[in-house]
DRENGU-644480 format. One line per field, with one value per residue (C-alpha): residue number from 1; x, y, z; residue in one letter. Coordinates in steps of 0.5 Angstrom, whole numbers. Example, Ala and Ser with C-alpha at 12.3 -4.5 7.8 and 13.67 -1.06 7.14 Angstrom:
BEGIN
k: c(1;2)
xx: c(25;27)
yy: c(-9;-2)
zz: c(16;14)
r: c(A;S)
//
This chain:
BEGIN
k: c(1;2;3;4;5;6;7;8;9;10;11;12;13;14;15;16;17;18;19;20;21;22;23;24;25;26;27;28;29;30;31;32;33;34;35;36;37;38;39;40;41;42;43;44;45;46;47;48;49;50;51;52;53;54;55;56;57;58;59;60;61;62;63;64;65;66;67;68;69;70;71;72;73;74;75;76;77;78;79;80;81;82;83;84;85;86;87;88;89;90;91;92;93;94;95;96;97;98;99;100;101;102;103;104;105;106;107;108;109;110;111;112;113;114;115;116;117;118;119;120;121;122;123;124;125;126;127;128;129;130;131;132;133;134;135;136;137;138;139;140;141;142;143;144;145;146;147;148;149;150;151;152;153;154;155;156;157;158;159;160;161;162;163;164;165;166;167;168;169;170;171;172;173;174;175;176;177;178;179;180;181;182;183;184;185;186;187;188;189;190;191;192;193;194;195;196;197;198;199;200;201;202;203;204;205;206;207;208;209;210;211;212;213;214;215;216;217;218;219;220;221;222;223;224;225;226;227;228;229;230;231;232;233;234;235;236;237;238;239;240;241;242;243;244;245;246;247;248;249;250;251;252;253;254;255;256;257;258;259;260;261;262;263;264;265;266;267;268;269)
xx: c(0;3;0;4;12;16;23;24;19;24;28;24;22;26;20;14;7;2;-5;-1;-6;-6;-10;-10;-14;-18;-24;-30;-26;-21;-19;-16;-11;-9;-14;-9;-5;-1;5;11;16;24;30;31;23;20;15;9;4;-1;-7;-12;-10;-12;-12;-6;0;4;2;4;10;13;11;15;21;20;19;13;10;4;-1;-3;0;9;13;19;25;29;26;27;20;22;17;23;29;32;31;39;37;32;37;43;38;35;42;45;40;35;35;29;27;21;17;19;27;29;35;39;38;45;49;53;50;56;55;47;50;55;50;48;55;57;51;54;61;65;71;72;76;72;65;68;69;63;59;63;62;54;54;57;52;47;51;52;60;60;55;59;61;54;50;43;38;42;38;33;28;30;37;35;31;39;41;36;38;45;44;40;45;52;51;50;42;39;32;30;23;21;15;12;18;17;11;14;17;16;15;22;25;21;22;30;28;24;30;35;31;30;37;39;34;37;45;45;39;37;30;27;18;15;8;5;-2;1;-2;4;10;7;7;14;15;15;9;4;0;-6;-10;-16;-19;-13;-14;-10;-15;-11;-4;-1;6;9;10;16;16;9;8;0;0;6;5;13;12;9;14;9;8;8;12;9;9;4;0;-2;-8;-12;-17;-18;-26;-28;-33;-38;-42)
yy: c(0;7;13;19;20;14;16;8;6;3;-2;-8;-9;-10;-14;-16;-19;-23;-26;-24;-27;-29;-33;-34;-40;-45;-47;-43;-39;-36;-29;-27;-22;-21;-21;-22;-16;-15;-10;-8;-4;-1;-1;6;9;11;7;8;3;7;5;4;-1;-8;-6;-12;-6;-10;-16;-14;-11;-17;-22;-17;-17;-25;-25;-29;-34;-32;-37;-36;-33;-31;-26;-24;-21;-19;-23;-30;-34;-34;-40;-44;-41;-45;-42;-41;-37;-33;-31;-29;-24;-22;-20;-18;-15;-13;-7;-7;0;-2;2;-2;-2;-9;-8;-11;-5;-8;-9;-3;1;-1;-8;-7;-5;-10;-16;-16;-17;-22;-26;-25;-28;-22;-21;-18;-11;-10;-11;-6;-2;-1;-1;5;9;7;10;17;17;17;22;17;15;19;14;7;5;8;2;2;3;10;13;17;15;18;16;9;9;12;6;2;6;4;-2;-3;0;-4;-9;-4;-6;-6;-4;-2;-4;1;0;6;9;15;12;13;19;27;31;34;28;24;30;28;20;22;27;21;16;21;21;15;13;20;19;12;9;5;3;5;2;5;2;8;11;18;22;27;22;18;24;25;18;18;13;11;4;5;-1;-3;-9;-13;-10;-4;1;7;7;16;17;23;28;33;38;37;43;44;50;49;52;54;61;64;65;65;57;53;48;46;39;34;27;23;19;14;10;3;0;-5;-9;-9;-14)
zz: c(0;-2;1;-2;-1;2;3;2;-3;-8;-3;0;6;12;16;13;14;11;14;21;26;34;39;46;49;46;43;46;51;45;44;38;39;32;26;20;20;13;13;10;15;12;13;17;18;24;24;30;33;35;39;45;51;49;42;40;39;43;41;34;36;40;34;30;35;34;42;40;35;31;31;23;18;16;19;14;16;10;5;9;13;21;21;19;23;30;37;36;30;33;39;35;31;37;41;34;30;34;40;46;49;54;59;64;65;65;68;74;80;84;78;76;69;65;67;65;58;57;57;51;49;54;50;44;46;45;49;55;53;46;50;55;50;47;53;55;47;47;55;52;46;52;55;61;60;68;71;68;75;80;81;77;83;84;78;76;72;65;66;67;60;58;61;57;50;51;53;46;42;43;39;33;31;25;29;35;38;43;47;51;53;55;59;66;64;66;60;61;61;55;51;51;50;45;41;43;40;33;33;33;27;23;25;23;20;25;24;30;31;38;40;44;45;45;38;39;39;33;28;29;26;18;19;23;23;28;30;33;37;33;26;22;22;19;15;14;12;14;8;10;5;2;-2;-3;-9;-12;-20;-22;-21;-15;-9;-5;-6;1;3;10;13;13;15;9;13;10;14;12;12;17;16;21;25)
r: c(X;X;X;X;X;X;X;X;X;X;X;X;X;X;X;X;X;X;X;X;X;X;X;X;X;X;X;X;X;X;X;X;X;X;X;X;X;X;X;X;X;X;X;X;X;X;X;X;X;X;X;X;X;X;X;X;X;X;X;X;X;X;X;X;X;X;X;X;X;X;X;X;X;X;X;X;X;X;X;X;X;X;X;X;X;X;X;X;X;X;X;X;X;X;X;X;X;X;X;X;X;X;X;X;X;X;X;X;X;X;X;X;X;X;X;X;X;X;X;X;X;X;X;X;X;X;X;X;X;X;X;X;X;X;X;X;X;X;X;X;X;X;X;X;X;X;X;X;X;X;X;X;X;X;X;X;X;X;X;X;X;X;X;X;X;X;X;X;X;X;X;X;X;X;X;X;X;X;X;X;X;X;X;X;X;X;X;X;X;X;X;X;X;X;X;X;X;X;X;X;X;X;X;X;X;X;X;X;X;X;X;X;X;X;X;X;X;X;X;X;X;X;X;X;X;X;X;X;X;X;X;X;X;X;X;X;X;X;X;X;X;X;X;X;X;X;X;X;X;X;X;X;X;X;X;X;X;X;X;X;X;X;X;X;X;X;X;X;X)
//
């Protein structure tokens, strides 16, 4: 589906889906979580899944990070079936090519911040001097380089969520999921997240997918995938310099920013 501009739209898909279903229980008390989701996601967009709790956004988004199986239909990841990769497949992809920023920390309180970023790469079988090296340079882009030896319940609640980005990074990911993560956070605080995260998407092309009810930060992602009980309900692409009245000739002509929105049709009951 192409809605407009898309810096991305000759390449293919870093991640796609096709009939992307999941179902929790059986028989009578089943529960479908997901409805058959299709979608293409890119090698460098931002990208949110936006929706209201319980809308199956994070279910969504812990498929795509291949943090769980879906109960029908295909999960590629550059062009190849994930149904068909071994467990020792998926956590290699999972620590080598994936970064996790999630609303609650997941870090080790009693350890220290350097060791907290340094696990991933222990996983990794990096050695000892390389790990600490990496661990330190992925501190400093967070501005964190000076809190390496404090131990990790020493910080605030913004510093953590740092922490958590450092920690995401280290391994030089192709795709960072991020859920919620500014969802703890005071204004102030989320706000240096958010341009961190944005940075790190423009500077080094990650591709970066944030699942968030947050209608402000989605529109600073080139798209927005919106979803409803399970199913995609809108798709917009973020159109940087859209001019609305371009002729050649007049110089008054606009360029101004703009969301492209299309809304897709649900069948009803």
């Amino acid at each position: 589906m192409n809605l407009g501009y898309n810096k991305n739209m000759s390449k293919k898909p870093l991640i796609s889906t096709r009939n992307l279903r999941k179902s929790y229980g059986r028989r009578s008390a089943a529960f479908e979580a997901l409805k058959g989701i299709n979608l293409d996601i890119y090698e460098g967009e931002s990208v949110a899944i936006i929706g209201k709790s319980g809308s199956g956004k994070s279910t969504l988004m812990h498929l795509l990070a291949l943090l769980d199986k879906p109960t029908e239909g295909t999960i590629k990841l550059e062009g190849k079936n994930t149904s068909q990769f071994r467990q020792h497949k998926l956590n290699d992809i999972r620590n080598k090519k994936f970064g996790f920023v999630f609303q609650s920390f997941f870090m080790n309180s009693n350890d220290t911040v350097l060791n907290n970023v340094i696990l991933p790469l222990k996983i990794a079988g990096v050695g000892f001097r390389e790990r600490r090296r990496r661990a330190l340079e992925a501190l400093r882009v967070v501005d964190l380089a000076d809190k390496a030896k404090n131990k990790a319940n020493d910080l605030s609640g913004g510093q953590k969520q740092r922490v958590c980005i450092a920690r995401a990074i280290v391994n030089d990911p192709k795709v960072i999921f991020a859920d919620e993560p500014t969802g703890n956070l005071d204004s102030g605080t989320g706000a240096r997240i958010i341009k961190l995260l944005f940075g790190l998407n423009e500077r080094k092309g990650i591709t970066l997918i944030i699942v968030t009810h947050d209608q402000d930060l989605a529109n600073m992602c080139d798209r927005q995938i919106h979803i409803a009980d399970g199913e995609v309900v809108e798709e917009g692409i973020k159109q940087e310099l859209y001019d609305e009245n371009f002729d050649g000739d007049n110089d008054n002509d606009g360029m101004r920013e703009k969301n492209t929105i299309k809304r897709i049709d649900v069948e009803e009951d």
